[in-house]
C-alpha positions as CSV (number, residue, x, y, z in Angstrom):
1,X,3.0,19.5,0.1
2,X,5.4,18.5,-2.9
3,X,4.9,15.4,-5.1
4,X,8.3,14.0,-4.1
5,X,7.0,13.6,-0.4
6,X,4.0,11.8,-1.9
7,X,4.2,8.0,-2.3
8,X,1.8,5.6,-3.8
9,X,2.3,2.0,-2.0
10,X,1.9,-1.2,-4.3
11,X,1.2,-4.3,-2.0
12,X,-0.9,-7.5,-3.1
13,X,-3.1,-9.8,-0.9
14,X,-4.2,-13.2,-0.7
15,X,-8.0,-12.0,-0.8
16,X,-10.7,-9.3,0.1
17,X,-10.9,-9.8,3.4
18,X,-7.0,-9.6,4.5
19,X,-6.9,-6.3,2.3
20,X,-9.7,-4.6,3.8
21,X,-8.1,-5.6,7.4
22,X,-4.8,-4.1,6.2
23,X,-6.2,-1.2,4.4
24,X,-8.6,-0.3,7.3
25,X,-5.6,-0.4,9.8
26,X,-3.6,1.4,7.9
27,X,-6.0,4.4,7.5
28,X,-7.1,4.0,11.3
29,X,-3.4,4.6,11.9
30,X,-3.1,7.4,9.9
31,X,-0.2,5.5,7.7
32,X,-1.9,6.0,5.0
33,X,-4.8,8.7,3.6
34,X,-6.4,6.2,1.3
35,X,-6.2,2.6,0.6
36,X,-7.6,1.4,-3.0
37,X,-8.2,-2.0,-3.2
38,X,-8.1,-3.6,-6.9
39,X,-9.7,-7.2,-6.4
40,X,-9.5,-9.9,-9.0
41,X,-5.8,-9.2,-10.1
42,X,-3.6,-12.4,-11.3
43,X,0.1,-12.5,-10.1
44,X,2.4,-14.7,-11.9
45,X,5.9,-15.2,-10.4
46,X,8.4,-17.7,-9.5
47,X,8.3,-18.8,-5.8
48,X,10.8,-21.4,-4.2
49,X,12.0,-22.1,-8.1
50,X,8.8,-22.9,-9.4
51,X,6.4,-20.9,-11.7
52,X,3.3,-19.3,-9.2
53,X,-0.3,-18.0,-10.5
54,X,-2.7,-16.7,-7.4
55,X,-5.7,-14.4,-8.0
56,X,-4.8,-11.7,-5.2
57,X,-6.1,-8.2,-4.5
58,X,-3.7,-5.4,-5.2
59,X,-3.5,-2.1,-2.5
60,X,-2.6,1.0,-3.5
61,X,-1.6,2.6,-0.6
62,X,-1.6,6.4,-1.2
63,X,1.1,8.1,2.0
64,X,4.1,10.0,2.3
65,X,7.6,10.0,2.7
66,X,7.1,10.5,6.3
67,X,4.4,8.1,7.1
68,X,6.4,5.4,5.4
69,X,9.1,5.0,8.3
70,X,5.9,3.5,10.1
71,X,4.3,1.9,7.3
72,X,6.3,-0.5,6.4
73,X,7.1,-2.4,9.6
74,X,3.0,-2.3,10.1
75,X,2.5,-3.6,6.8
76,X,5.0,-6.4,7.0
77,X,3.6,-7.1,10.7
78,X,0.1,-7.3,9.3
79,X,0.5,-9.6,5.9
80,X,0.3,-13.2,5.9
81,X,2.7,-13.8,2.9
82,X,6.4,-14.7,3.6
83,X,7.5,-12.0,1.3
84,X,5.1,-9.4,0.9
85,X,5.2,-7.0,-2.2
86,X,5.9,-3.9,-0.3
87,X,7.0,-1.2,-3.3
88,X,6.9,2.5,-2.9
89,X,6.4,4.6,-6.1
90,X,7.2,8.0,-5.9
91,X,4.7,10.9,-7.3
92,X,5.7,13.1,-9.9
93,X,2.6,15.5,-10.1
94,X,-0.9,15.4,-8.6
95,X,-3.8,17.9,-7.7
96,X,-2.5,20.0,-5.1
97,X,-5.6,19.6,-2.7
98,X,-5.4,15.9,-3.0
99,X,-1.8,15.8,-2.2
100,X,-2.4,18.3,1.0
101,X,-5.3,16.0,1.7
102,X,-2.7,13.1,2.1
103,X,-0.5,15.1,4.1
104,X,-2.9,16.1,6.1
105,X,-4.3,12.8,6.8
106,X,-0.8,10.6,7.4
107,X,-0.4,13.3,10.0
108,X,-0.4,12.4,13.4
């Protein structure tokens, strides 16, 4: 596996319990090797013109190029927000195991 077919997801939830649904379905799918989920982050953005702060959970949804194709549609089908933060951030090195360890583990 190289590091430019590794991807590491960014995507924030309204709370624990919709992030452990996502990340759990996501793993059971086999979209994703590993889902972190960071609990207790603030978000501040503008929404609909006005100025937005939500305590959220942020995933870090560690895949690969390949898996993505099916991750995002899942992901957008899955999350409860209008306009969900879907970002994928590309990986420029890694432990070699761990990144075969994804590979193996996005593949169906």
């Amino acid at each position: 596996m190289t590091t430019s077919e590794v991807l590491i997801v960014l995507c924030t939830c309204p709370d624990d319990e919709t992030a452990g649904r996502i990340a759990a379905e996501l793993v059971e799918s086999r979209l994703a090797a590993c889902v972190t989920a960071l609990p207790g982050i603030t978000s501040y953005y503008r929404w609909q013109g006005k100025l937005s702060t939500e305590t959220e959970v942020q995933l870090l949804i560690k895949t690969t190029e390949s898996a993505y194709a099916g991750l995002e549609p899942a992901l957008r089908k899955m999350h409860p927000y209008e306009l969900p933060e879907i970002l994928a951030v590309g990986v420029n090195n890694g432990l070699a195991p761990y990144l075969d360890w994804i590979a193996e583990n996005t593949t169906r």
